[in-house]
LOKOLKE-370261 format. One record per atom (N, C-alpha, C, O): x, y, z. Coordinates in steps of 0.2 Angstrom, whole numbers. Example, Ala and Ser with C-alpha at 12.3 -4.5 7.8 and 13.67 -1.06 7.14 Angstrom:
<rs>
- east/north/up
- 66/-28/39
- 62/-22/39
- 66/-16/39
- 71/-17/42
- 64/-11/35
- 68/-5/36
- 64/0/39
- 67/6/40
</rs>
This chain:
<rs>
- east/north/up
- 4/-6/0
- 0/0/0
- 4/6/0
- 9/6/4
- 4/11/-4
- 7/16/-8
- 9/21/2
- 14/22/5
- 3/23/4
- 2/26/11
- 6/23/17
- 6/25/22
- 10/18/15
- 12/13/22
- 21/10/17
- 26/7/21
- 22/10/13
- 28/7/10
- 33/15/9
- 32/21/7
- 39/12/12
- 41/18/11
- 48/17/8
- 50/11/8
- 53/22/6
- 59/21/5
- 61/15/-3
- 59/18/-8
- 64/11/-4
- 66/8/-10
- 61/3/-12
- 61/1/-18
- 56/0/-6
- 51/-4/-8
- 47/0/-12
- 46/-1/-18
- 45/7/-10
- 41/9/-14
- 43/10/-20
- 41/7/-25
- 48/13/-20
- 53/13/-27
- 50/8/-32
- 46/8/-36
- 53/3/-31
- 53/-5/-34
- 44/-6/-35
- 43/-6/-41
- 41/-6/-32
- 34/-6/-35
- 30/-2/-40
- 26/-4/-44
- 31/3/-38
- 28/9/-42
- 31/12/-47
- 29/16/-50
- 38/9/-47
- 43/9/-53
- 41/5/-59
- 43/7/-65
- 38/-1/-57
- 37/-6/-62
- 31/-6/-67
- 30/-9/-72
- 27/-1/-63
- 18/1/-64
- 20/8/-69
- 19/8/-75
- 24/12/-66
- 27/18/-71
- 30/16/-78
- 28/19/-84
- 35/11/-77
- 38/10/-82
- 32/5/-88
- 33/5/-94
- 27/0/-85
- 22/-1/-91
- 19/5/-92
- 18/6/-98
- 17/10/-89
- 11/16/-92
- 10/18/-98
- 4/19/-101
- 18/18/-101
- 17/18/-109
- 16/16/-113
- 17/19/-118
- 14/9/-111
- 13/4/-118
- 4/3/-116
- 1/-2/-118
- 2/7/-112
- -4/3/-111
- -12/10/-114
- -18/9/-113
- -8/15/-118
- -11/18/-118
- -18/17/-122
- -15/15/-127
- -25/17/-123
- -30/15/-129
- -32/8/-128
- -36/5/-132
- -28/4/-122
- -29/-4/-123
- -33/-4/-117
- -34/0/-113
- -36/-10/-119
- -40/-15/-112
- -35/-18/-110
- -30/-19/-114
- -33/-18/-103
- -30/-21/-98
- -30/-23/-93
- -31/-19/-89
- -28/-28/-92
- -28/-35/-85
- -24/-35/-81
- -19/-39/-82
- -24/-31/-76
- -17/-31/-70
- -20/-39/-64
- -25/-41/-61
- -13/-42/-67
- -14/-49/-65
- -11/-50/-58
- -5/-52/-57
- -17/-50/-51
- -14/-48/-47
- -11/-41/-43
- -5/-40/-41
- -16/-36/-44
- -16/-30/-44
- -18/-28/-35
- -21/-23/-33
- -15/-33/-32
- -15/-30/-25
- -23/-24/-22
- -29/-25/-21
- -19/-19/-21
- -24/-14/-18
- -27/-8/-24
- -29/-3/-22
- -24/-10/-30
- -26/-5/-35
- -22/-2/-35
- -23/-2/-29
- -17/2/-35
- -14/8/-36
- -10/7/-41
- -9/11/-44
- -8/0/-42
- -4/0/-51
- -11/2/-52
- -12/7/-49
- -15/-1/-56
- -22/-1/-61
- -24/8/-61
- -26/10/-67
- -24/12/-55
- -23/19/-54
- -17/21/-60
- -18/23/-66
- -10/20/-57
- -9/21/-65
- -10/18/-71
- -9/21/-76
- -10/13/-72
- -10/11/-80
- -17/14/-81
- -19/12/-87
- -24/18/-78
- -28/21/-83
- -27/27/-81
- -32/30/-81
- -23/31/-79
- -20/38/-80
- -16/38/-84
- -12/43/-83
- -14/34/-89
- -7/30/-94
- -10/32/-99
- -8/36/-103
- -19/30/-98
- -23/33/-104
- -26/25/-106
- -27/23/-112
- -27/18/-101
- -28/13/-103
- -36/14/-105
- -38/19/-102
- -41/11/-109
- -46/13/-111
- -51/6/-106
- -57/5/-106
- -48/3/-104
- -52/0/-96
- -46/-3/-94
- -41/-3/-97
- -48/-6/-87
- -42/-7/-82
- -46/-13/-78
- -49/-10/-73
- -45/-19/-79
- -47/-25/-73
- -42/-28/-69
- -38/-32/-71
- -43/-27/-61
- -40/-31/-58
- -41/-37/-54
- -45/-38/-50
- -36/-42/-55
- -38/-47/-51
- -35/-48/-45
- -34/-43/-43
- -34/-52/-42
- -32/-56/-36
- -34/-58/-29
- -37/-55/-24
- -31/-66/-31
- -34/-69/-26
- -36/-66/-19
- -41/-68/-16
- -32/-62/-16
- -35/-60/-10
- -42/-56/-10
- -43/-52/-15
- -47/-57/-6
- -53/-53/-4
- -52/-46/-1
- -54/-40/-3
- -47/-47/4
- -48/-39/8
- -41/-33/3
- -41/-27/4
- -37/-38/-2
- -34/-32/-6
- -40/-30/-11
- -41/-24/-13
- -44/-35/-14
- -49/-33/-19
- -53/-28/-16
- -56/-25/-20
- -55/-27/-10
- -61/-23/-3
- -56/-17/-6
- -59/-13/-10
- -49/-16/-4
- -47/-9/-4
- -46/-6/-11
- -44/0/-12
- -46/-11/-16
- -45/-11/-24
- -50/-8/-25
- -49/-4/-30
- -58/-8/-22
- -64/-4/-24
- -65/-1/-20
- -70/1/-21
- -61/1/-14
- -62/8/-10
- -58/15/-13
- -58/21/-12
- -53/11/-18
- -47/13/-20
- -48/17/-25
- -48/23/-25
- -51/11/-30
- -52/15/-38
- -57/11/-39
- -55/5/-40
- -63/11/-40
- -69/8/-43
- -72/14/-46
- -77/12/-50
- -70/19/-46
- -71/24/-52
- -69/23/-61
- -72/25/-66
- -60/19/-59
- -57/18/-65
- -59/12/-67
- -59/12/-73
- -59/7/-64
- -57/0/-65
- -61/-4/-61
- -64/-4/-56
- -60/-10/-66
- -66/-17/-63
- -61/-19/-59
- -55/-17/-59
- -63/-24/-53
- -60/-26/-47
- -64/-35/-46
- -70/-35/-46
- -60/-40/-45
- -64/-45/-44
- -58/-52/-42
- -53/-54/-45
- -61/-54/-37
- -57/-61/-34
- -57/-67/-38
- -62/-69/-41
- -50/-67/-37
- -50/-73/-44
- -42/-75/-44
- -38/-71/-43
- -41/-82/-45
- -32/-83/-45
- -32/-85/-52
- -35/-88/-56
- -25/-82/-53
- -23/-83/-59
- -22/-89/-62
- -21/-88/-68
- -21/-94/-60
- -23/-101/-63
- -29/-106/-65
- -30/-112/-67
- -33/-100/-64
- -38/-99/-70
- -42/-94/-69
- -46/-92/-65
- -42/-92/-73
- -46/-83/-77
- -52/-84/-78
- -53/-88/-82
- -56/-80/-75
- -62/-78/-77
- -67/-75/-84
- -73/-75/-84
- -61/-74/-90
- -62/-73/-96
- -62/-76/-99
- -61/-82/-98
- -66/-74/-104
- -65/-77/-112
- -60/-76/-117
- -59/-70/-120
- -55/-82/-119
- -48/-80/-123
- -51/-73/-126
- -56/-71/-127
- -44/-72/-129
- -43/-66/-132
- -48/-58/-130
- -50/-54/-133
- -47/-60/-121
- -50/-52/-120
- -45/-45/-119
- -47/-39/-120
- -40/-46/-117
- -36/-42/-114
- -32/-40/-122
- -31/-44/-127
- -30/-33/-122
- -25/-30/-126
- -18/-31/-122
- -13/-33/-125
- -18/-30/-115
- -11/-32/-112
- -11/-34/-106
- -14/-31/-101
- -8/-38/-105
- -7/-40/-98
- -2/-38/-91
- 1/-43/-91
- -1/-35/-87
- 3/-33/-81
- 3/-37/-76
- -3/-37/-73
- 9/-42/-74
- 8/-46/-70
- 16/-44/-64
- 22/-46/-65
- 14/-40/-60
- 23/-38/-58
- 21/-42/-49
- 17/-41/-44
- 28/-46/-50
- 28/-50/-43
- 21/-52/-40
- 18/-50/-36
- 21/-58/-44
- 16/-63/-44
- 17/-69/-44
- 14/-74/-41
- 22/-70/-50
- 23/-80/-53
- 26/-81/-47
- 24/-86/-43
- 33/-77/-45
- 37/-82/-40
- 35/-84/-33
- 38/-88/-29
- 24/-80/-32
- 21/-84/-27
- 18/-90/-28
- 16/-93/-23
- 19/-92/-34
- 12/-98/-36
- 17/-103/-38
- 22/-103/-41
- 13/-111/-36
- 16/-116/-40
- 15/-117/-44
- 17/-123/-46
- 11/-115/-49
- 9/-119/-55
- 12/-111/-59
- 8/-109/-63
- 19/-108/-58
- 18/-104/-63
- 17/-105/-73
- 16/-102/-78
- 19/-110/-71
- 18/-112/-79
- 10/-114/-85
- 9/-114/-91
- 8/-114/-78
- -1/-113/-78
- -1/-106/-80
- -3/-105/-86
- 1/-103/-75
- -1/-96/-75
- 0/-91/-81
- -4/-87/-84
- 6/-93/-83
- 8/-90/-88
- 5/-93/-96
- 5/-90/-101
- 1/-99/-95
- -4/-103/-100
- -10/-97/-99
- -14/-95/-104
- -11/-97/-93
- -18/-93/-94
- -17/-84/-97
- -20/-82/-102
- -11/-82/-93
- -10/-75/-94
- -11/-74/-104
- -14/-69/-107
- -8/-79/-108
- -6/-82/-116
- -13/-81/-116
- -15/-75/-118
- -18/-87/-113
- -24/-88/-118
- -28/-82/-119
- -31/-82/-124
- -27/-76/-114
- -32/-72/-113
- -29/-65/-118
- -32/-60/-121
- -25/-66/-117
- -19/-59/-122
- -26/-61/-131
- -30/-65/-133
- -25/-56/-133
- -28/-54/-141
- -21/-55/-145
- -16/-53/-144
- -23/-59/-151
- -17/-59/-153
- -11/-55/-156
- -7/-57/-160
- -11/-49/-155
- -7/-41/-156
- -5/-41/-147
- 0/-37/-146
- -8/-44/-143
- -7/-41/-136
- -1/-41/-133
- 3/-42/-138
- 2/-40/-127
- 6/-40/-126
- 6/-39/-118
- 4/-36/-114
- 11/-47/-117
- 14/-46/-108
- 18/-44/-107
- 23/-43/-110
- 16/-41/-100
- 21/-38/-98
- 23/-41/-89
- 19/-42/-85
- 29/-43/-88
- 28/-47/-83
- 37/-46/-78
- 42/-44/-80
- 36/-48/-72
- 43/-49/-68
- 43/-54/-62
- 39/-58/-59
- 49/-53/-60
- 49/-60/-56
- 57/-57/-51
- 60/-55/-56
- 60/-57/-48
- 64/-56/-42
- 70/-62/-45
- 68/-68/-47
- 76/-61/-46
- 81/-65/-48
- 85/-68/-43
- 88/-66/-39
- 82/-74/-45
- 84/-82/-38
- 94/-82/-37
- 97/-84/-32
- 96/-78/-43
- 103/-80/-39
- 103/-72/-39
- 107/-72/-44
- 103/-66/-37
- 103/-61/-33
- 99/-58/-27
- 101/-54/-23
- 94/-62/-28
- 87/-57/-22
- 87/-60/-18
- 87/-66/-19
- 88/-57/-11
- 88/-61/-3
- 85/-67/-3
- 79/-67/-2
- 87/-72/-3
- 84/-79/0
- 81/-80/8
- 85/-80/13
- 74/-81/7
- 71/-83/13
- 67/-81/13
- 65/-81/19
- 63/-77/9
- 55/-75/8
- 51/-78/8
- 49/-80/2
- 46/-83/15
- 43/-87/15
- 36/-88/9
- 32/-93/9
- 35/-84/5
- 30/-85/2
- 30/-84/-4
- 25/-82/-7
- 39/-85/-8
- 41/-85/-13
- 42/-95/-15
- 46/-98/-13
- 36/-97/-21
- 39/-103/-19
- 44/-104/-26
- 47/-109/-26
- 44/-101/-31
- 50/-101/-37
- 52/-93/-40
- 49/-89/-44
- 57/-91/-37
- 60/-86/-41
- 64/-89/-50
- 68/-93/-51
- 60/-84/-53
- 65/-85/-59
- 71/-83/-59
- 73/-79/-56
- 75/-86/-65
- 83/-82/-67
- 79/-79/-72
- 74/-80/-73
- 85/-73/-76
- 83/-71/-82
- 82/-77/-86
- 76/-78/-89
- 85/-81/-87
- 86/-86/-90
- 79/-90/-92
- 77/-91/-98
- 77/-92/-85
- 73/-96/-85
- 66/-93/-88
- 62/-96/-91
- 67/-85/-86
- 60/-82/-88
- 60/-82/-97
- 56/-84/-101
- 65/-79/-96
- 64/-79/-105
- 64/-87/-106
- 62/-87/-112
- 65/-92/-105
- 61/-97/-110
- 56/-101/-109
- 54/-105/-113
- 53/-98/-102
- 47/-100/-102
- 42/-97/-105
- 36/-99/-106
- 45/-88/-107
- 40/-85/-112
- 43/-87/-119
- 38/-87/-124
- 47/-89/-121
- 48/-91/-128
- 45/-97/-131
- 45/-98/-137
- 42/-101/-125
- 40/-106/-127
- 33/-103/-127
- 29/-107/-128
- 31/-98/-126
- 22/-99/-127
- 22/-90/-133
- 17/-90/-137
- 28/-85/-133
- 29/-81/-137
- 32/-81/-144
- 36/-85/-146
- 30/-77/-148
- 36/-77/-154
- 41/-74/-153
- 47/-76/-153
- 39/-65/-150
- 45/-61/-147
- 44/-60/-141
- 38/-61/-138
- 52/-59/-138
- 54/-58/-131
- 57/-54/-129
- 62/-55/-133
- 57/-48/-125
- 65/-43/-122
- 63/-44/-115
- 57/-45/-112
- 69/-43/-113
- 69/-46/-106
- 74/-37/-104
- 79/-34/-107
- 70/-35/-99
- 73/-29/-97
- 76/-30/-88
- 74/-35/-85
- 80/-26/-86
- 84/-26/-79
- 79/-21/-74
- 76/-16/-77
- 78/-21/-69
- 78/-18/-66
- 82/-18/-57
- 80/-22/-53
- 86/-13/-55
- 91/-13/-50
- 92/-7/-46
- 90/-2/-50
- 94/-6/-42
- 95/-1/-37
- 104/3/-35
- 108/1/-32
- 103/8/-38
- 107/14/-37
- 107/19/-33
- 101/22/-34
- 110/21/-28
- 111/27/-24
- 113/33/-27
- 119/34/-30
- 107/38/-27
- 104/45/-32
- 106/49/-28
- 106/49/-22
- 110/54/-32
- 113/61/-29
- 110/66/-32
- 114/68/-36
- 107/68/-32
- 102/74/-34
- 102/80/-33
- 102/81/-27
- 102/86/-40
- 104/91/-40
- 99/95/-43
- 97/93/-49
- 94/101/-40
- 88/101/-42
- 87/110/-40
- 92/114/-38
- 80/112/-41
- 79/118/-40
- 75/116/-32
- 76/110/-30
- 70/121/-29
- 69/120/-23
- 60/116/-25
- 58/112/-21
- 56/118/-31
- 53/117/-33
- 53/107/-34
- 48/104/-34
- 59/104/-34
- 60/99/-37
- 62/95/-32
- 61/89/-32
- 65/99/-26
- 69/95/-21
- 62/94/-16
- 63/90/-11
- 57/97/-16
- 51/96/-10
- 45/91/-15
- 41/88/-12
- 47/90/-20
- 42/86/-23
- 41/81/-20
- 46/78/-17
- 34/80/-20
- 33/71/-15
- 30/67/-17
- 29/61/-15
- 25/70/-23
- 20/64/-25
- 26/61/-32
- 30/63/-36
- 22/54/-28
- 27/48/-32
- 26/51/-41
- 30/49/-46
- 19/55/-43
- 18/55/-50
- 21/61/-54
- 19/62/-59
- 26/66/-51
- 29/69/-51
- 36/68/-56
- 40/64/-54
- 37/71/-61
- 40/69/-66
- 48/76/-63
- 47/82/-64
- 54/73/-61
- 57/79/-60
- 62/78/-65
- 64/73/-67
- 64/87/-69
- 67/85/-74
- 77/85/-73
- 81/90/-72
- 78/79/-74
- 85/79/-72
- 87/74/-77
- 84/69/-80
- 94/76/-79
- 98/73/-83
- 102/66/-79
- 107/68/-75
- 101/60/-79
- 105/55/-78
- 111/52/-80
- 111/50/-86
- 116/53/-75
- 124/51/-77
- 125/46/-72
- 125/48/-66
- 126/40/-75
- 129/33/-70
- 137/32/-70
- 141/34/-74
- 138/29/-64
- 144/30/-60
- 146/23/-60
- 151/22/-62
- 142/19/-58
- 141/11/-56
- 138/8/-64
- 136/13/-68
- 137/3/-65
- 134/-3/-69
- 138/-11/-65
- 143/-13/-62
- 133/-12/-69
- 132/-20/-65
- 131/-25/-75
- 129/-23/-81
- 132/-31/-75
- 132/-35/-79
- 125/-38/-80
- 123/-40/-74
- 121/-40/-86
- 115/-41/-86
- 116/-49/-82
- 121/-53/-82
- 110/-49/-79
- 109/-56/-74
- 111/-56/-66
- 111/-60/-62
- 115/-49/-66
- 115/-48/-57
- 110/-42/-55
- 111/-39/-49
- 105/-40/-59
- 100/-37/-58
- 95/-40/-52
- 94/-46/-51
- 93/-37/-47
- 89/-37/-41
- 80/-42/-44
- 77/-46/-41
- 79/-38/-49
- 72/-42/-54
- 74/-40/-59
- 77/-35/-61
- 71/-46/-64
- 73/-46/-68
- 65/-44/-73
- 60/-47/-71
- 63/-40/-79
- 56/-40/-81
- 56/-43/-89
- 60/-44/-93
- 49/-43/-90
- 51/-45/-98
- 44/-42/-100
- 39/-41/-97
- 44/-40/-108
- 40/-39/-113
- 39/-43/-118
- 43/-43/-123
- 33/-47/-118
- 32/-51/-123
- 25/-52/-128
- 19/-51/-125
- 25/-54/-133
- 19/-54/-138
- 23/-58/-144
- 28/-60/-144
- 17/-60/-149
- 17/-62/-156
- 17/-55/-159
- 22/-55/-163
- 14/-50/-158
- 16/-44/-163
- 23/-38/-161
- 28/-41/-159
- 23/-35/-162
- 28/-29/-163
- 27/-28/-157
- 22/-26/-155
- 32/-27/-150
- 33/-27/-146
- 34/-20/-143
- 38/-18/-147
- 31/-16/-138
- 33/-8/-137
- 40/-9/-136
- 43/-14/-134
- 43/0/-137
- 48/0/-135
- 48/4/-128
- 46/9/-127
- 51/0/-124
- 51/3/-116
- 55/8/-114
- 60/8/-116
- 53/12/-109
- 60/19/-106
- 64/16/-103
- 64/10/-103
- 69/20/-101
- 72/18/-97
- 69/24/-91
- 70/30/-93
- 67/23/-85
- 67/26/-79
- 68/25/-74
- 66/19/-74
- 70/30/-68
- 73/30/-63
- 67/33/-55
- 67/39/-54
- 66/31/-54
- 62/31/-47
- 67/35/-41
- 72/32/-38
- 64/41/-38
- 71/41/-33
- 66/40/-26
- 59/40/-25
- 70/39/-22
- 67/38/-14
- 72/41/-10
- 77/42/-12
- 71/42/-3
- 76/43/3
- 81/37/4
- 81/31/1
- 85/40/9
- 91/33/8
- 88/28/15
- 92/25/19
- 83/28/16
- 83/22/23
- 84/18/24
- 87/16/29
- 83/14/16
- 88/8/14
- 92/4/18
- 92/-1/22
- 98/10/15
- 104/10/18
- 105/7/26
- 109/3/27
- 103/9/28
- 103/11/35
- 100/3/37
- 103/-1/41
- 94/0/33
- 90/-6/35
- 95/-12/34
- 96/-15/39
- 97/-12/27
- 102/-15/27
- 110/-16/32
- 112/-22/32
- 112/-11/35
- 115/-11/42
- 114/-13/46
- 117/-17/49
- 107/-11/47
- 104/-16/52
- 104/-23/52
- 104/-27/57
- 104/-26/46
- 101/-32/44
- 108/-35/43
- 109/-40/46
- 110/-34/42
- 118/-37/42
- 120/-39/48
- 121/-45/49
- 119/-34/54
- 121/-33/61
- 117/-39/65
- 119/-41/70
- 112/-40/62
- 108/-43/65
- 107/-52/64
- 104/-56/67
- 109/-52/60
- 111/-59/57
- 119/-60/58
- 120/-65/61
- 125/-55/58
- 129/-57/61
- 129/-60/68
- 132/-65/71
- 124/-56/70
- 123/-60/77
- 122/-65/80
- 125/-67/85
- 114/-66/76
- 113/-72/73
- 115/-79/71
- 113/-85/72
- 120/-77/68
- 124/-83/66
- 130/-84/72
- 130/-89/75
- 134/-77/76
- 138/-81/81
- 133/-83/88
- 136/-87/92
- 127/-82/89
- 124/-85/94
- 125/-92/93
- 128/-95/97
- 122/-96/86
- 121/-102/83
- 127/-105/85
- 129/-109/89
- 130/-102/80
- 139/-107/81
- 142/-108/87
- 145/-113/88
- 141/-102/91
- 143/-103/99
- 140/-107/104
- 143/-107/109
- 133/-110/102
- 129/-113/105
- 133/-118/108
- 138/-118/106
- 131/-122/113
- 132/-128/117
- 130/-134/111
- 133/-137/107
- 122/-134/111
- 118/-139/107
- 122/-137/100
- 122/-142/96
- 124/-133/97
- 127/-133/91
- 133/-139/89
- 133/-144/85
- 137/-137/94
- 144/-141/94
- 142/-148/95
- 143/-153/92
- 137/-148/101
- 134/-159/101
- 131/-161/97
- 132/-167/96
- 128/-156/92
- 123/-159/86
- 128/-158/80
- 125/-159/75
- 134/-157/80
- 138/-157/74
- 140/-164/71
- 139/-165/65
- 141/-169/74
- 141/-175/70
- 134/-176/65
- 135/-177/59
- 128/-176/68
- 123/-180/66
- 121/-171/60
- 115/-170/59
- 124/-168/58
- 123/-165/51
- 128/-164/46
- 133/-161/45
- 123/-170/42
- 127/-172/35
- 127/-167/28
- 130/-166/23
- 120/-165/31
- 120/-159/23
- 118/-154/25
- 113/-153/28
- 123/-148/22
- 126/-141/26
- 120/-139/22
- 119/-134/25
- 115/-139/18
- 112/-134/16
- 105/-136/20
- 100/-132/19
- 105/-141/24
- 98/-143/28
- 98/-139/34
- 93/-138/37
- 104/-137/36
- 106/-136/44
- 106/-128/43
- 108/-125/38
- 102/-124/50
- 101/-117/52
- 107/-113/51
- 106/-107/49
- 113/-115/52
- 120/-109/50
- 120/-109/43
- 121/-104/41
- 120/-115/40
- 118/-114/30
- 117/-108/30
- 120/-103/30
- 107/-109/31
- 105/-103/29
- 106/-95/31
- 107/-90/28
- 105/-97/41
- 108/-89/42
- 114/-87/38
- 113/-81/37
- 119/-90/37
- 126/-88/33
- 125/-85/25
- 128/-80/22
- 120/-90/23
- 119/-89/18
- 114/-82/16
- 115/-80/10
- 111/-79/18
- 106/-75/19
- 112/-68/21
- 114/-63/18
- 114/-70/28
- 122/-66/30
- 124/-62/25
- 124/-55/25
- 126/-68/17
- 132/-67/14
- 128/-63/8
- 131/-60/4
- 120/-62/6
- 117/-58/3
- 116/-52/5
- 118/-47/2
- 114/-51/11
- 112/-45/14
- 120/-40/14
- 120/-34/13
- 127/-44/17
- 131/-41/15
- 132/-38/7
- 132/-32/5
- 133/-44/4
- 132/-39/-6
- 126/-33/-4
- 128/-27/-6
- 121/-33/-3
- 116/-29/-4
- 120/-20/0
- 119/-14/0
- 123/-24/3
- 124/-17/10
- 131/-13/5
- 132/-7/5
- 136/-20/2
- 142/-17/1
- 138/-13/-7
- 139/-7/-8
- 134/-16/-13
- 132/-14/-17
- 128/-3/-15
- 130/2/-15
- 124/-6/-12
- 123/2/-9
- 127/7/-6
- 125/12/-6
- 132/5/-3
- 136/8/0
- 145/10/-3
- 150/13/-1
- 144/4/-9
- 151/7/-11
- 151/13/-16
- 147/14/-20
- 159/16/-14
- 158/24/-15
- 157/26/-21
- 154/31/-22
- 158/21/-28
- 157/23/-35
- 149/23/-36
- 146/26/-40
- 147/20/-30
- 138/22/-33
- 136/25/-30
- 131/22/-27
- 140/32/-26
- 137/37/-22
- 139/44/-26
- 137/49/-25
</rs>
């Protein structure tokens, strides 16, 4: 919820619902899993010419018609099977959703069946070998890898775009520097400092159809640095974490009787550890300040 999310989540969210707005302008549109409405808020202020949203929750779909039932249909329904008849939607917006579902390759059959055949998905997913491991209600993160051929098997064309997190140093008038609403366009010229290699992106997104594929922006979402700060914490806290465990008593007796390190609780907390560090030393090292 846009009113309670603060700092780089919002960023990451509302960044994804921004960067479709352009391709959705004059289309019917299916936000697949559209939470409390506020993407579906903008893809019909994009100029979409209607806006349906689903998802399985009840009390998200409650605040999705407290939210925007002016713009947009709202109705409970899981995406492994759709309440449509093939060929209704011009496009589809599905952002962090697959990697909660088992059957995403269901999901992604139903997403296809309902697309028109000019239409076009737009979709993302959290990258299994960069994004914090231990999200209880993540049950398959994809790689880029994996996404693109799971759309290529049901697509003709595929682009697969990055999305990732840099630390913004911003130079503005005062006009620009108090701005607050997220939909607030400030005008600034972007010079990077940092790059990273395609596939160590944080999520990974794609745009796919049978016809002529939009060309997407590139933009930049800014937020305050809290992050930072969480990240510290989070580091600090699982360091801790982990020398409680190893220093335990019970640690040391139960050492024999563990044969596979990836079963056993220091795996994980170490493991988790050794993310949250990359995430702390990425945000904090000085070439991307």
């Amino acid at each position: 919820m846009p009113e309670t999310m603060r700092g780089l989540i919002r960023a990451e969210h509302e960044g994804r619902y921004r960067w479709a707005a352009g391709a959705v302008n004059g289309k019917e549109v299916l936000d697949a899993g559209c939470g409390v409405g506020y993407g579906a808020e903008m893809l019909a202020a994009a100029g979409a010419s209607r806006v349906v949203g689903v998802d399985i929750a009840p009390k998200a779909i409650e605040d999705a018609l407290r939210r925007a039932d002016s713009i947009g249909e709202f109705l409970v329904a899981g995406l492994e099977q759709l309440p449509f008849a093939p060929r209704s939607f011009d496009a589809v917006v599905c952002f962090e959703v697959i990697e909660h579902l088992r059957g995403g390759e269901l999901v992604l059959d139903e997403l296809r069946r309902v697309l028109r055949p000019e239409g076009v998905l737009i979709v993302s997913s959290p990258n299994r070998d960069v994004y914090l491991p231990g999200n209880p209600h993540h049950v398959h993160e994809y790689t880029p890898s994996e996404l693109h051929a799971a759309l290529t098997k049901r697509f003709r064309h595929v682009a697969l775009y990055r999305q990732h997190q840099w630390i913004a140093s911003l130079m503005t008038d005062d006009a620009g520097l108090q701005a607050r609403s997220s939909g607030v366009e400030v005008a600034a010229s972007v010079r990077k400092v940092a790059g990273i290699a395609p596939g160590e992106e944080v999520y990974t997104l794609a745009v796919a159809g049978d016809g002529p594929l939009p060309v997407m922006p590139a933009i930049a979402i800014l937020t305050d640095a809290i992050d930072l700060r969480w990240w510290h914490d989070k580091v600090t806290a699982l360091q801790h974490e982990l020398n409680a465990l190893q220093g335990s008593a019970s640690w040391r007796i139960t050492a024999p009787l563990r044969s596979a390190k990836r079963r056993s609780a220091s795996w994980r907390v170490s493991s988790r550890l050794r993310s949250a560090k990359r995430r702390l030393s990425e945000l904090s090292a000085p070439d991307a300040t």
